[in-house]
N, C-alpha and C positions, 0 to 999 in steps of 0.2 A: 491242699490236694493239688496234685499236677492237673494241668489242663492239658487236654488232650486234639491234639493235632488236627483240623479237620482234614480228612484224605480226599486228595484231587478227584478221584472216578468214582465217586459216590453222587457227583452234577451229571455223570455221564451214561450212567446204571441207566438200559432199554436204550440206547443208541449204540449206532455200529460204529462210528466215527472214533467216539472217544474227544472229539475235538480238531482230529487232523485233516481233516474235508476228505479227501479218496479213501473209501475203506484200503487198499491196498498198500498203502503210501504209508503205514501203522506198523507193518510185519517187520518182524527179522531183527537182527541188530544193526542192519545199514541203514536204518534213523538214529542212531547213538551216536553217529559222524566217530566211531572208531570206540577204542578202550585203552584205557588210562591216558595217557599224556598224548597220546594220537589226536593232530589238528591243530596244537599248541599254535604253531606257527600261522596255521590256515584259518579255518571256518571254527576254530577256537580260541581267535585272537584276540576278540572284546571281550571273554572269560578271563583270559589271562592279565589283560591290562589293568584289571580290575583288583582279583581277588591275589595273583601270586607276580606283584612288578622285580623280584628281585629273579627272577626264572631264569635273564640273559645274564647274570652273573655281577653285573653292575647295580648298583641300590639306587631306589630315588633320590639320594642324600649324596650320589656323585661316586666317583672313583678314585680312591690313592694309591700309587702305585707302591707295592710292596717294596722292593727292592729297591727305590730310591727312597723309601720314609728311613729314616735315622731309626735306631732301638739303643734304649738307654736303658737300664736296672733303675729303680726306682726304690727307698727304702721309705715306709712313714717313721717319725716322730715317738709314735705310741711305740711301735717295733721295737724299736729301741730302747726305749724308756724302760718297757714288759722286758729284754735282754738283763738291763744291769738290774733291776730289781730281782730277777731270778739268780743273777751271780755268775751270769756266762759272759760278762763284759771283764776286760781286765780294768782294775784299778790303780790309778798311778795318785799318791798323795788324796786328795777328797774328791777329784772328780774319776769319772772311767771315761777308758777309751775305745772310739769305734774308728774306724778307718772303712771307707766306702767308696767302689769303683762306678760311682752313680749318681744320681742327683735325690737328694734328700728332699722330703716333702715334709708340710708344718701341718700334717694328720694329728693330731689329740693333742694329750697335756704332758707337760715333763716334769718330773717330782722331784728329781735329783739332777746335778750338776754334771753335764756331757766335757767333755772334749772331744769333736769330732773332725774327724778330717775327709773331704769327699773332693771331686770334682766339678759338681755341680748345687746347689740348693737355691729356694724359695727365699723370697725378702721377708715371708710372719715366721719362715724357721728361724732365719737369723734371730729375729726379735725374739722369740720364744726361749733359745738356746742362751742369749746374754738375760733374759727375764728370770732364768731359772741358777746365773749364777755359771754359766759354763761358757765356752770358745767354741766355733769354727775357725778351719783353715780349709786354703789348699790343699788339694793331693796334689803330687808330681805323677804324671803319666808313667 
């Protein structure tokens, strides 16, 4: 069974206060210090440092600049593998061929023999790729 909440003005049921010492000091919405994101900056600044740190736009984990990080295409291992086993790879002699303007990652297992050609890959692809009986190469830009 859920338990249930106890509710704050149930301590304060037959007092005028409620807790806030001036009866008057209680009305209005000007003790809400504003609504929705009103204060953020001000007298809602220890709320925010707390519960929402990415608000300025930057994370606690730092900033990288978009426009100077590199963006490379990335292919896994399996992809590929899941490609020639379906028959969308061409075959040349016993292995098939993939050609990639990216960097190859060594994600899962290869069951058949690749020949692929990329720009970039992993040192457990390579091993994988010769394990299973197939080649990497270069690409030419």
């Amino acid at each position: 069974m859920v338990k249930r909440k106890k509710r704050r003005n149930k301590k304060y049921l037959g007092l005028r206060s409620h807790g806030r010492g001036n009866i008057k000091r209680g009305r209005g919405a000007g003790t809400r210090g504003g609504v929705g994101k009103a204060g953020l900056c001000k007298h809602k600044g220890t709320w925010l440092a707390v519960n929402d740190k990415d608000y300025f736009g930057r994370s606690a984990r730092g900033f990288v600049n978009p426009a100077k990080k590199p963006r490379i295409d990335v292919a896994h291992l399996f992809d590929i593998n899941q490609c020639a086993l379906l028959g969308k790879l061409d075959k040349k002699g016993d292995k098939y061929l993939f050609e990639f303007k990216g960097k190859i990652l060594a994600t899962g297992k290869i069951t058949v023999p690749l020949n692929i050609k990329a720009l970039e890959w992993s040192k457990r692809t390579e091993e994988k790729i010769k394990a299973s009986g197939g080649e990497i190469s270069k690409l030419e830009k």
